[in-house]
C-alpha positions in Angstrom: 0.5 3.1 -6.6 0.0 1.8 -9.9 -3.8 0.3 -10.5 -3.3 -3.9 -11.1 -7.1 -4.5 -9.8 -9.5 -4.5 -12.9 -11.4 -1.3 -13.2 -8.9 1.0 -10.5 -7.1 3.6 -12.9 -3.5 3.2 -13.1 -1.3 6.1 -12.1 2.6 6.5 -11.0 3.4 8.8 -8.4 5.8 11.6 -9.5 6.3 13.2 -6.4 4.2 13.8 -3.7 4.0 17.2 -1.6 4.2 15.7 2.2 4.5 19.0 4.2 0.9 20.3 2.2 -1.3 18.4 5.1 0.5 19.0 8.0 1.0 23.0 7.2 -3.0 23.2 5.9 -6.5 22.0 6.0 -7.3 21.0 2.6 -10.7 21.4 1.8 -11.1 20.3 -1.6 -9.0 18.8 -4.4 -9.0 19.2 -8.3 -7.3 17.7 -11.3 -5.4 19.8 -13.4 -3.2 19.4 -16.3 0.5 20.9 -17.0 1.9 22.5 -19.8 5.6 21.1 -20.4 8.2 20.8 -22.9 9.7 17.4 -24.0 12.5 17.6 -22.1 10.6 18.1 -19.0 8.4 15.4 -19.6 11.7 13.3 -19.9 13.0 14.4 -16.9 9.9 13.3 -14.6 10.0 10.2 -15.9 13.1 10.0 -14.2 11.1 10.9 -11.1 13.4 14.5 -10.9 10.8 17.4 -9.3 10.5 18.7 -6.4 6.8 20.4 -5.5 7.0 21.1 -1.7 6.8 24.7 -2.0 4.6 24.9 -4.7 1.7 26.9 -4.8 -0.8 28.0 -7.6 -1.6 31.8 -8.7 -4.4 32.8 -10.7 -3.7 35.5 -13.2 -5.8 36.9 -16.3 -7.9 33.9 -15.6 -5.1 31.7 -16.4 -3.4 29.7 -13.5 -0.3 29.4 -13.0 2.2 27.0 -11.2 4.7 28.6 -9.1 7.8 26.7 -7.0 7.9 23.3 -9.2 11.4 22.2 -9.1 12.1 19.7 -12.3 15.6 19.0 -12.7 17.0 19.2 -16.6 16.8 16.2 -18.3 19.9 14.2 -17.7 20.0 13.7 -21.7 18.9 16.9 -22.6 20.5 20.0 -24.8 19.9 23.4 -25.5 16.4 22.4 -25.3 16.3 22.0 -21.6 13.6 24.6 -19.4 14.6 26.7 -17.1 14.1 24.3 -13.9 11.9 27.0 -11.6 9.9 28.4 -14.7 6.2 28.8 -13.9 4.5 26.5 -15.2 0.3 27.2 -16.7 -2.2 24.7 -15.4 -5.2 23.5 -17.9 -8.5 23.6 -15.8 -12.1 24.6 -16.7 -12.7 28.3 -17.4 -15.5 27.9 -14.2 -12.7 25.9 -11.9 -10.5 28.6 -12.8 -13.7 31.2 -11.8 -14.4 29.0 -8.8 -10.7 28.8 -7.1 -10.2 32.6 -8.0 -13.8 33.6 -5.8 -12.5 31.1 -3.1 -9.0 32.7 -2.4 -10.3 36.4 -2.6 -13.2 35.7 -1.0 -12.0 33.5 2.1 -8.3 33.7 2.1 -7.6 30.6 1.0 -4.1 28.9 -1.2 -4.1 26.7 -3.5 -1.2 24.4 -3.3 -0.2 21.5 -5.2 -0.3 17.9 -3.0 1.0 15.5 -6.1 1.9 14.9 -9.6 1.6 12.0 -11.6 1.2 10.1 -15.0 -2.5 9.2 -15.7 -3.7 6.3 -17.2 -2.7 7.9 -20.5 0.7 8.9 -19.5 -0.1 12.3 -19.4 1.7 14.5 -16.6 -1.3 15.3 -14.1 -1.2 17.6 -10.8 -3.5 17.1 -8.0 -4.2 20.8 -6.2 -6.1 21.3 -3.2 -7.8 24.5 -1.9 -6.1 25.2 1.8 -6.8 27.0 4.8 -3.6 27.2 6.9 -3.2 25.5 10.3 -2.1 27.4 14.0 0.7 25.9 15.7 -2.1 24.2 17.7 -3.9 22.8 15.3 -0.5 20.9 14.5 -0.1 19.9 17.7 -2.9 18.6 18.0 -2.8 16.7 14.3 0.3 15.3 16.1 -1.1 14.3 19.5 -4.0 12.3 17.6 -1.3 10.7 15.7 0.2 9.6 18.4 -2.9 8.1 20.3 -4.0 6.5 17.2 -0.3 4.8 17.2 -0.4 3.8 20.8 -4.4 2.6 20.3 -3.1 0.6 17.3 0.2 -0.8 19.6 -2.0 -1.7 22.4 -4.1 -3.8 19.8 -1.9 -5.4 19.0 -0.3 -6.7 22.1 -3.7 -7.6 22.9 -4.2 -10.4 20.2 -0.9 -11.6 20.8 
């Protein structure tokens, strides 16, 4: 994942939440920064989180990560967070405003779908506004899926 082309920013994946576009429709994404300690810093770096069942709250205009899983750093002390701690985001006072309107307004999450070191090494986390998918709109993510698969098989075969 990390840019090598000239001008394509270069980032490393710290983990990735894979269940976020298969349990919602994600309608639009931001950038948002994380408060951490050292010692949690340390410990993605060592690629040890877990966001699957994260999700973002907005409180006092301040929000708020909820569900982040980072393991203690493997070198760590009495310094080491508490692993499940919630965790403030650093966005713009309006995206704060705007994502707040959205989810009282329409219903919608906000959930995280990845983290990862910036071009500066500092710890990013890409959130998504969501609307959550009916059983069939999952079946039918899955049966296009499928087609596309057998469409791409079939292709295949056929310039062979």
């Amino acid at each position: 994942m990390a840019g090598g082309k000239k001008g394509e920013p270069a980032i490393k994946v710290i983990a990735k939440n894979r269940t976020a576009h298969h349990d919602y429709f994600i309608d639009e994404t931001f950038e948002a920064g994380v408060v951490l300690t050292g010692t949690e810093v340390r410990s993605l770096r060592e690629r040890n989180c877990q966001i699957t069942d994260s999700f973002v709250l907005i409180r006092n205009g301040e929000a708020w990560l909820h569900g982040v899983h980072i393991l203690p750093f493997s070198h760590g002390t009495i310094f080491n967070a508490d692993p499940d701690r919630k965790r403030k985001l650093l966005l713009h006072r309006r995206q704060i405003e705007y994502l707040r309107s959205k989810v009282e307004m329409q219903g919608a999450a906000i959930v995280a779908l990845q983290m990862y070191f910036d071009e500066h090494n500092r710890v990013k986390l890409e959130i998504g506004l969501a609307r959550g998918k009916k059983l069939y709109d999952k079946r039918a993510d899955m049966a296009k899926r499928d087609m596309d698969r057998e469409i791409q098989r079939a292709l295949k075969e056929r310039s062979h």
